[in-house]
N, C-alpha and C positions, 0 to 999 in steps of 0.2 A: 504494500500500500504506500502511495505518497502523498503527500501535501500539496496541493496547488496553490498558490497566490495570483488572484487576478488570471486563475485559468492557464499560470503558467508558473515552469519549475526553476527555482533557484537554488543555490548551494543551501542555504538554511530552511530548507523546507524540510517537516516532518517526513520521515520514512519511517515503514516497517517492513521486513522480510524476512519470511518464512520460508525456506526452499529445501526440498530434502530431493534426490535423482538416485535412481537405480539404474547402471547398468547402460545408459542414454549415448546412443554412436553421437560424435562431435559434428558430423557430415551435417545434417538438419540444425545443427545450432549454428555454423559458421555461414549456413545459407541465409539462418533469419538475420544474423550479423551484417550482413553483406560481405564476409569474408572471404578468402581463398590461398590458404594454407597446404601444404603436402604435410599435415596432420592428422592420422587419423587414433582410432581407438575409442574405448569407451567410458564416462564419466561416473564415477559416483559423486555427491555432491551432499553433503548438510551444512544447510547459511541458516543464521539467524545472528538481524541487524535490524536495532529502532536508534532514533536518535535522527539526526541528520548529517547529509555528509560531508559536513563541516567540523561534529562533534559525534562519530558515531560511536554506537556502544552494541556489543557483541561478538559472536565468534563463529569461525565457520572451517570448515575442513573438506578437500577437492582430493581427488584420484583418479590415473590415470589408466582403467587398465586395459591389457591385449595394443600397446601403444605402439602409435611407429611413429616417428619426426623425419623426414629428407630420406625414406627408404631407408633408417637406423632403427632397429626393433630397441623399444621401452621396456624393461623390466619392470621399474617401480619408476613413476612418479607423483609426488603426493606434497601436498601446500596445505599450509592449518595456517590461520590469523585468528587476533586478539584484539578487537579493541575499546579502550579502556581511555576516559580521560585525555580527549583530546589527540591520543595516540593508537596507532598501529602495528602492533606484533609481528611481524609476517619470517616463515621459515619455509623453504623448500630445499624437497631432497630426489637426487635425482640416481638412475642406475642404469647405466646401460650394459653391452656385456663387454666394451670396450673400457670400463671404469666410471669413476659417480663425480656426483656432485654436489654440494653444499650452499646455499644462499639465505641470507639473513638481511631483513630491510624494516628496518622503522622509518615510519611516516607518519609526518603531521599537518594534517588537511588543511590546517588553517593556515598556518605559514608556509607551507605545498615544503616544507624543508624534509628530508631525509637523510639517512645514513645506511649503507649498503658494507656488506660486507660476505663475499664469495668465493671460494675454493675448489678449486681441481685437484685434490691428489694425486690422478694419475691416470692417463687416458693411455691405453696398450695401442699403439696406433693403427698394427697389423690385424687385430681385433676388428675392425672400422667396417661397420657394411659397405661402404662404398670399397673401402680399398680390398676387400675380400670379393666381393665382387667383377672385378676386373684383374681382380690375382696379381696387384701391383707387390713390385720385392720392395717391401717398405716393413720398418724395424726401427720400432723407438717407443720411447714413453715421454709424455707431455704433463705438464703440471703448468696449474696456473691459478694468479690468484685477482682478486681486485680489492680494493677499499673506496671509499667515497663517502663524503660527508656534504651537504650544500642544498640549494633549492632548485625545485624544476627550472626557474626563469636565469637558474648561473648555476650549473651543475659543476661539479666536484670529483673527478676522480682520477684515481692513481690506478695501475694493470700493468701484469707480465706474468709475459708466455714462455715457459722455458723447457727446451729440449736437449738434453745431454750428452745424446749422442743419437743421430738420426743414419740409418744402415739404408740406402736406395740402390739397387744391382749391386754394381760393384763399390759406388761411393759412399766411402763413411764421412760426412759432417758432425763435426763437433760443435758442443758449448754456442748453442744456436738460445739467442736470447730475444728478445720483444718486449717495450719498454712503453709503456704510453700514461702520461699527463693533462687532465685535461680540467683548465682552471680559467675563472674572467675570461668564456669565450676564446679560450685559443687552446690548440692542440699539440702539443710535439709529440712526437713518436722516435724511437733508433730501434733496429735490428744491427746483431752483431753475430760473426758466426766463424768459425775457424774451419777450414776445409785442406788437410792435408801439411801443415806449417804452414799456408798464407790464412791470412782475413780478408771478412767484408764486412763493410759498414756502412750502413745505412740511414740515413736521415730524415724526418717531414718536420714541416712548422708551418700549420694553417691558422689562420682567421675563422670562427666560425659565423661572423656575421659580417656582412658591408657583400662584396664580391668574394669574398674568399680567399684573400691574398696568400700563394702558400710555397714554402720552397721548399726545395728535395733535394739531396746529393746521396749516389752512390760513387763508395770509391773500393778498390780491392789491393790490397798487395799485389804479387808475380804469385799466378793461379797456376796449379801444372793441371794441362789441358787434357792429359790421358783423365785425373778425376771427372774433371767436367766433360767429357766425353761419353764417361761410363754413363750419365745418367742417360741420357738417351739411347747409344750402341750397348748394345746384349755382350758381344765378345768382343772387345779388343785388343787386338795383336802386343804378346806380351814382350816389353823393350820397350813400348812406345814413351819420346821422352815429347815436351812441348811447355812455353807458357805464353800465358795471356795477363795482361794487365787493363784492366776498365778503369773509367773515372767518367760519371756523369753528373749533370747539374738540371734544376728545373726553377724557373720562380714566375711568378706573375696571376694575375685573379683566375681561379679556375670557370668563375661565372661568365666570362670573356677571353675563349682561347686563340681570341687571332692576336690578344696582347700576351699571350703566354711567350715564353723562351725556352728552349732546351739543346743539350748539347752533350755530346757521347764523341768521348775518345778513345780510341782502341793503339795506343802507344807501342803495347810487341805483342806478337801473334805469331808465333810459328811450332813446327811438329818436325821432330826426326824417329824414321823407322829403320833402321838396318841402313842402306844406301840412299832413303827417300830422305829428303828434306823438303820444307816448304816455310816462306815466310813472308812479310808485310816489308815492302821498304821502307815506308814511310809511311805515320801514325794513320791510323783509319778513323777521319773525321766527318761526322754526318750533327749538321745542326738544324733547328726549327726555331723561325721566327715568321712573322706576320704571315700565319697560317702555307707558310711552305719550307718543303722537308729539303735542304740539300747534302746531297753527297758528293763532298770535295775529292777531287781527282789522288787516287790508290794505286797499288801496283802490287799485285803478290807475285813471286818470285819463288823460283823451286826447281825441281829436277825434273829439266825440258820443260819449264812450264813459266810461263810469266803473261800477268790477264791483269790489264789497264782495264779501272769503272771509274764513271763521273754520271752524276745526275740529279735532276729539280724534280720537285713532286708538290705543284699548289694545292693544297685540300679545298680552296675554297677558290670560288671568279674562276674566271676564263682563259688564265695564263696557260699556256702549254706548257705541258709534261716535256722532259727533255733526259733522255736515259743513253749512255753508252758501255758495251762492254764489248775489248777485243784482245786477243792473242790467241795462246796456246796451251792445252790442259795434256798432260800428260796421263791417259788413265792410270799408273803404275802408282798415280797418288790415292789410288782408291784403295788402297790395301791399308793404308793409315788407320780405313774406318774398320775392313773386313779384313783378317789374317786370312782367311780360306779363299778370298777372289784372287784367280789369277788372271791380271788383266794386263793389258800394254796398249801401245800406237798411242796415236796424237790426236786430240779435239782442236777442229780451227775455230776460232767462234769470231764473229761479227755482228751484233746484233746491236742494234737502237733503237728505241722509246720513243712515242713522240703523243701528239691528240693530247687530251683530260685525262683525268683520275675516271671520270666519268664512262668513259670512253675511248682509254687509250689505243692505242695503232701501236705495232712493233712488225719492225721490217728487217730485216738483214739473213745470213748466212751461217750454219753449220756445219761443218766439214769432217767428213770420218777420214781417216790416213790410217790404214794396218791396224784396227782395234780390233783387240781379241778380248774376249770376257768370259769364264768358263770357273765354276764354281765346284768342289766335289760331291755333293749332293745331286747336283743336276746331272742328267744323263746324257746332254747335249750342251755345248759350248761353240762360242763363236770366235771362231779366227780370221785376220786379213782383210777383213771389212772397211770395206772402203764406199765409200755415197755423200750426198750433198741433203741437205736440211737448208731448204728454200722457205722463208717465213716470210708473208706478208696475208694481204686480205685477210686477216683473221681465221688463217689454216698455216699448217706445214704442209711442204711438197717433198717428198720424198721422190730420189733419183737417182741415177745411173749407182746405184745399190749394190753390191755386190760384196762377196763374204763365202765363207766354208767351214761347215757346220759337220762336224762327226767326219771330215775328209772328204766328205762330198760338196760341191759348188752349189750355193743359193745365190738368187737375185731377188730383193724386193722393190716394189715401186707403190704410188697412191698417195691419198690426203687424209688431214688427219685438221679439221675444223675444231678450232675452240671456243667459237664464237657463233649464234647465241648459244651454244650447245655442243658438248663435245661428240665429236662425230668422225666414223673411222670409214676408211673406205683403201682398203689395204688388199696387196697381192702377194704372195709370195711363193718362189717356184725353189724346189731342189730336185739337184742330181746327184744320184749315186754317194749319198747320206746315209752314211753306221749307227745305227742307232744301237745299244746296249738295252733295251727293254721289251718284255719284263726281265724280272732277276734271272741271270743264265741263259737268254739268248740275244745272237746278233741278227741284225737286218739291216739290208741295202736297200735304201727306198729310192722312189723318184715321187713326188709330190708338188702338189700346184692347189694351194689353198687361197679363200680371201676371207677375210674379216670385215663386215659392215655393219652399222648403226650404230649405237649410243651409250655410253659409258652404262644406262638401266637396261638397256634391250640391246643386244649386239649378238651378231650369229658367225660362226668360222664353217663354209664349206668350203667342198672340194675332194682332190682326191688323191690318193697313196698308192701307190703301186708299190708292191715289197718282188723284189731282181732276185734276190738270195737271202736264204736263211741259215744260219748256224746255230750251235750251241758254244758257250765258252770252255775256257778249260777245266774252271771251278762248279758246272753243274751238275747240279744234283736234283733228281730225277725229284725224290720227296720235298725236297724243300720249293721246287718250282712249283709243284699241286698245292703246295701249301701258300701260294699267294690269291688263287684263286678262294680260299676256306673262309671263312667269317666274317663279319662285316664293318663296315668303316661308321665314323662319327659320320651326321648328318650334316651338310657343308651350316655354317653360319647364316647365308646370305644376305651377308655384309660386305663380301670382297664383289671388285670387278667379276673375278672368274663365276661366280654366281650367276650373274648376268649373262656370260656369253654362252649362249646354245650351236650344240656339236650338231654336225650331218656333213660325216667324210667316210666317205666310201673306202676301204681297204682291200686291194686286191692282189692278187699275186700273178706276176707277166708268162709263169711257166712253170713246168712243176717243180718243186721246190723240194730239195733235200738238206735233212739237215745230221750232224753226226757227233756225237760225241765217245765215251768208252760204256756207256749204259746204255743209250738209244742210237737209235739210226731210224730216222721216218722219211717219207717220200709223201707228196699230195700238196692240194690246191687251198687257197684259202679265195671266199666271197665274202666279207666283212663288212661292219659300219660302226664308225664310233657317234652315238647320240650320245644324247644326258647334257650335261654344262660342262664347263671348265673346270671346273672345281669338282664334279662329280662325273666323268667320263664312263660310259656303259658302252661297250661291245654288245656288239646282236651278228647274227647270220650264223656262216656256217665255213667249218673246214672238213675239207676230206682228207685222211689217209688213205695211199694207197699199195702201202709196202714198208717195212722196215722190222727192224729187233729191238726189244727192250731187255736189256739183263736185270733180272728183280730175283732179291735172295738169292743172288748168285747162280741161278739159273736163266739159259738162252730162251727167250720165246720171237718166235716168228710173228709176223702182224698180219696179218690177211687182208683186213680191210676193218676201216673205221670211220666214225663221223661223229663230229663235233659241234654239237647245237646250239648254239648261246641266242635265247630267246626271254630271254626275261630283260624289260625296256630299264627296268629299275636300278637293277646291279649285275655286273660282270659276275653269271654265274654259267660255266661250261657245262654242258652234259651229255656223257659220254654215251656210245655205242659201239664196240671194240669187239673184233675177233682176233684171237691171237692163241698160239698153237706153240708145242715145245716135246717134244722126247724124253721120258725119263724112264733108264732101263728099259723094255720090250713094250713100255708104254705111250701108245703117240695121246695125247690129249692137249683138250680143243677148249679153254676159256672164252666166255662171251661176259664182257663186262659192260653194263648198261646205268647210266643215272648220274644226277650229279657226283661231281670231285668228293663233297664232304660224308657224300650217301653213297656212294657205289653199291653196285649189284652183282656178283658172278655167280655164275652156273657153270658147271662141269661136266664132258664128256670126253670119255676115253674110249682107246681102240687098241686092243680089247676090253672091253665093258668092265668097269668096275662102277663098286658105291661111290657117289660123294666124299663119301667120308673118308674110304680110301685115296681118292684123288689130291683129297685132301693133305691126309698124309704123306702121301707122295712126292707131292709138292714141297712142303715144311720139313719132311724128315727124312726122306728121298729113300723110304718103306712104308710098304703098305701095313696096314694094320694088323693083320696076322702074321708077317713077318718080324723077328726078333732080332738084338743084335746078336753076336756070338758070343758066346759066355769065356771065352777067351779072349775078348778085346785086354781085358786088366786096366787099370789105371792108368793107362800110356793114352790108352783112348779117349778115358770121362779128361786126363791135361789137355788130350789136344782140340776136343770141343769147346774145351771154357776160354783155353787161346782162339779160336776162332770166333766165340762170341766176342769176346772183350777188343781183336786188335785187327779181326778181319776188311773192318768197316774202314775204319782209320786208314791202314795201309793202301786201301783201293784208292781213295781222295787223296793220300800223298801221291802214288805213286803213278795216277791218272789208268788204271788197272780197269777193265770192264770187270773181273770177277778176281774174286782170291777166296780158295778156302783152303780148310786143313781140316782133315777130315779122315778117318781109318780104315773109311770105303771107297775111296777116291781115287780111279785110274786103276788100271792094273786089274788080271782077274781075281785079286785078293784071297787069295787060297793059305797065305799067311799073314793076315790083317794086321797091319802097325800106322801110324802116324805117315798120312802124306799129305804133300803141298800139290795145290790145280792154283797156275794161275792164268787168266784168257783176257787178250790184250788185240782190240784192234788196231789194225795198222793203217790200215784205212778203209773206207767207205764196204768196199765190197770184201777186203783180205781180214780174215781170224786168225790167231795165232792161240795154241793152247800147249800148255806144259805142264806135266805132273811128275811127281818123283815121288818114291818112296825116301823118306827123312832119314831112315836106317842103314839105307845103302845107294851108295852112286849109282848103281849097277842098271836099278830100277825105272828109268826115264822112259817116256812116254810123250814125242814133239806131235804135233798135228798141227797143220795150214790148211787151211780151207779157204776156198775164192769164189766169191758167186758171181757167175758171167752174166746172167740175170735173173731173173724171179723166177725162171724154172730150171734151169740149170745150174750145177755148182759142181767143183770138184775140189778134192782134198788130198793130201799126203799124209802117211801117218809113218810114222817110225816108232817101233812097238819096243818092248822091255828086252827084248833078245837082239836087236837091234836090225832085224828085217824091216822091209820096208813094205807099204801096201800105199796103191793108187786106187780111188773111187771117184765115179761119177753119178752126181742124183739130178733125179727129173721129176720134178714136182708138178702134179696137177690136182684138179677136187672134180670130183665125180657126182 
């Protein structure tokens, strides 16, 4: 209830209120406010207050809970007042789960005077929903305090912020302080902060009333620039030495900034890595006065590299913009930023500034000379690259382009609009390009792709032709199947590559063979890569149409196979495979069907056996009513456990298609002991196989085999007695 006078309210009008809330979202209170806060959560409330509120008298208690402030989850916040005699009590306490806080405020309505007095002990900074949020590498704890004594109409207070040591990537800052005064209408403030043995120091001193008269200086000691580097570069190249020295000034009414002044000097600026150097000749000065920004004529200097800038920038009227920047950049200085870039050649630049702030124009020249850039992560690198970067009309022209990618020749040409709208309109043709992907095979592609539209909608066709395929010399059959298995994060789409939509055809110009010491395949691929950038999906199909795979150390022939990748979503293969192999008087016939993570086999042999047999057969290289010999001894469970444990190993050192050791292996085993089989292709169509009894020289067993083509093949054998046998097979299917 209030009091009216004359139908309307003044400070000394009777009040009384009653208010009790349960449970009440703030949403609907800050609406009837006319509010608009990133506050939310829900209100308990009990007020009770008579008097007026000039003199009131009573007490009340608020809570805050299920709270959030700025996307910062609330634990507890909760405020109780007391008033009494002209005066008011007031306590708040605050909790987050980054740390709390304390405030204490008397107030006297009638003199509007107060005195405040508030505490941070200690804020975990890495705790912070924002900085958790975005997973920033920040490390530190904050404290801080205030005091204040004085009246709303000439407020009163003293504050600082102090942090003792702040951990950002790789930069640790120290004894990071914040100091502020604020008395009779005027403010000063200093930050002070140690970063590595130099300082910075900070200064304000405003006016809070008239225009705002206020002035500024930053100044720093000699900074070493690898610190001030780390905060923004993730790795940088360890040796890197450099410094930099600032000194800035500001003064004039902030109410009126074409009479404001400022002025920033960068006195030494340089970075040494290994051989690279780079540095300022002379101070790097850029001042503002009567609302235009210039930058006095600079020169940095370095290895092959020296790039003259001067330029005016009016923020305000109709003066022309006036910008130059020309020499030569040496990429080899990119490594400054990146240890892993391997870069080289020369950037010519010529470019100029001209038009408004509003509206500016930029016209001049770009020039590539021998630039190579090639990263180890990436599977493709660019050498020799040479082209023109034509800038005017508000696009780049891209020209006489040219460059060699994986050892094979590219040319790119097209435009590339920044104005009103960035907009791509690009070609790009390669020949006879090695690509390394995926993990463990090579390809020689030829390709002619474009890229058009808009930094939010942009699309890459075109088309791939793969010349030849291989495998490398480190591939492994499992670990290749194992990049097609499980699934990736779902892109952001946040980046460019989100934007740009795949449709490239991938084909193969003739059949393609590829060989390593485990496989050897033969067949065609019809391909397409859709999806985005960021999320690339294979579709269509490949055929096999002949080749071996050696798996647990046994030969299988491939008959014929097909490779389906039909799912628009994710690169998921799914097989169809016939593949066929000999063990002992058993020819049998594997068909393995479904996807990579699911496969399916089915078994048939000739002569007929169970499954289960085939099975064994396979795994144990005996069927399941067969035993071993009860006279293997101990020589045989050694030489099994060595073939588990170092068979694997040795085939990957030693680039081996097969290695075992084994006590039935080679030889008519009429006195079973410990023997080595190793079988090593030599090339595409020639096998080489070797076995020895371990016990004795005597025991050897060579075989060469050569297949002239898919139906014919012949071999040599040199047996344990040391005769020789020649054979010829003819292979057909009925």
């Amino acid at each position: 209830m209030v009091g009216l006078r004359n139908w309307s309210y003044v400070a000394s009008n009777p009040i009384s209120i009653n208010l009790s809330v349960r449970q009440m979202p703030l949403a609907p209170l800050e609406r009837i406010a006319g509010l608009d806060y990133p506050i939310s959560g829900n209100l308990v409330a009990d007020v009770t207050v008579h008097g007026s509120q000039l003199n009131p008298t009573g007490s009340g208690s608020l809570k805050l809970l299920k709270g959030k402030a700025y996307d910062e989850p609330i634990q507890y916040l909760a405020l109780q007042f007391q008033a009494i005699e002209n005066t008011v009590n007031t306590t708040a306490k605050l909790q987050v789960p980054a740390g709390s806080a304390v405030a204490k405020l008397t107030y006297l309505p009638k003199t509007r005077a107060y005195q405040l007095q508030a505490d941070v002990p200690g804020v975990t900074l890495e705790k912070l929903a924002a900085v958790e949020a975005k997973n920033l590498p920040v490390n530190g704890k904050l404290t801080a305090t205030a005091r204040g004594a004085g009246t709303l109409d000439n407020p009163q207070l003293t504050a600082s912020v102090q942090i003792p040591k702040l951990d950002f990537q790789q930069t640790t800052i120290t004894q990071i302080k914040a100091d502020m005064n604020l008395a009779n209408h005027h403010a000063d403030a200093t930050l002070s902060s140690g970063l590595a043995q130099a300082s910075v120091q900070a200064r304000v001193s405003a006016n809070l009333t008239d225009d705002y008269y206020t002035t500024a200086s930053v100044d720093t000691t000699v900074l070493p620039v690898a610190a001030l580097l780390a905060v923004y570069v993730p790795s940088l190249p360890e040796g890197l030495q450099g410094q930099m020295e600032l000194h800035a000034t500001a003064k004039g009414p902030l109410k009126d900034k074409s009479r404001m002044e400022a002025h920033l000097v960068i006195p030494k600026l340089n970075a040494e890595y290994q051989s690279l150097h780079i540095a300022n000749t002379v101070p790097i000065r850029v001042n503002y006065a009567k609302s235009v920004v210039a930058l006095e004529p600079g020169e940095i200097r370095g290895t092959e590299t020296s790039l003259r800038f001067r330029g005016q920038v009016p923020l305000q009227g109709t003066a022309p913009m006036t910008m130059t920047a020309n020499g030569n950049i040496n990429l080899r200085l990119l490594r400054l930023f990146s240890p892993d870039l391997k870069s080289s050649g020369i950037v010519n630049v010529d470019v100029r500034g001209a038009g408004s702030p509003q509206n500016p124009s930029v016209a001049g020249q770009i020039r590539l000379q021998n630039a190579s850039i090639a990263t180890i992560t990436a599977p493709l690198g660019l050498s020799n690259a040479n082209g023109i970067l034509d800038i005017g009309n508000d696009q780049v022209r891209i020209s006489n382009f040219t460059g060699q990618v994986g050892g094979g020749d590219i040319s790119a040409g097209g435009t590339i609009a920044y104005r009103p709208q960035l907009q791509f309109n690009l070609a790009l043709n390669g020949k006879s390009v090695r690509l390394r992907y995926p993990e463990g095979l090579r390809m020689v592609l030829d390709s002619s792709l474009t890229l058009t539209g808009t930094r939010d909608a942009a699309t890459v066709n075109g088309r791939v032709l793969i010349d030849s395929l291989s495998f490398t010399s480190e591939f492994d059959l499992a670990d290749f199947m194992g990049q097609f298995t499980g699934s990736t994060a779902p892109p952001s789409g946040e980046s460019f590559a989100d934007h740009v939509k795949l449709d490239v055809a991938v084909q193969s110009t003739q059949q393609l063979q590829a060989v390593s010491s485990e496989v050897s395949i033969e067949g065609q691929a019809n391909l397409r890569v859709i999806g985005t950038g960021s999320n690339p999906v294979i579709v269509g199909r490949a055929d096999l149409t002949s080749g071996e795979i050696f798996f647990m150390k046994q030969r299988y022939q491939l008959e014929r196979g097909i490779i389906n990748f039909t799912n628009p979503d994710q690169t998921t293969p799914d097989v169809n495979m016939s593949i066929t192999t000999t063990i002992k008087q058993y020819n049998l016939t594997l068909t393995v069907v479904g996807p990579i993570e699911k496969l399916r086999t089915s078994y048939v042999s000739d002569p007929p056996l169970p499954p289960v047999d085939i099975i064994n057969l396979i795994a144990r290289g005996q069927t399941t009513e067969e035993s071993t010999p009860a006279n293997l001894g101990a020589n045989s469970l050694i030489a099994k456990g060595i073939a588990s444990q170092a068979s694997s190993q040795v085939t990957k050192l030693a680039g081996l298609s097969s290695l075992q050791i084994d006590p039935l292996l080679g030889g008519e085993n009429r006195n079973p002991s410990a023997r080595v089989g190793i079988q090593q292709r030599v090339t595409k169509n020639f096998l080489f196989t070797f076995s020895t009894d371990v016990t004795s020289a005597q025991n050897e067993v060579v075989q060469g085999e050569y297949q002239i083509n898919k139906r014919w093949s012949v071999s040599a054998t040199r047996n344990e007695t040391g005769g020789v046998a020649f054979d010829g097979k003819f292979h057909t299917v009925f």
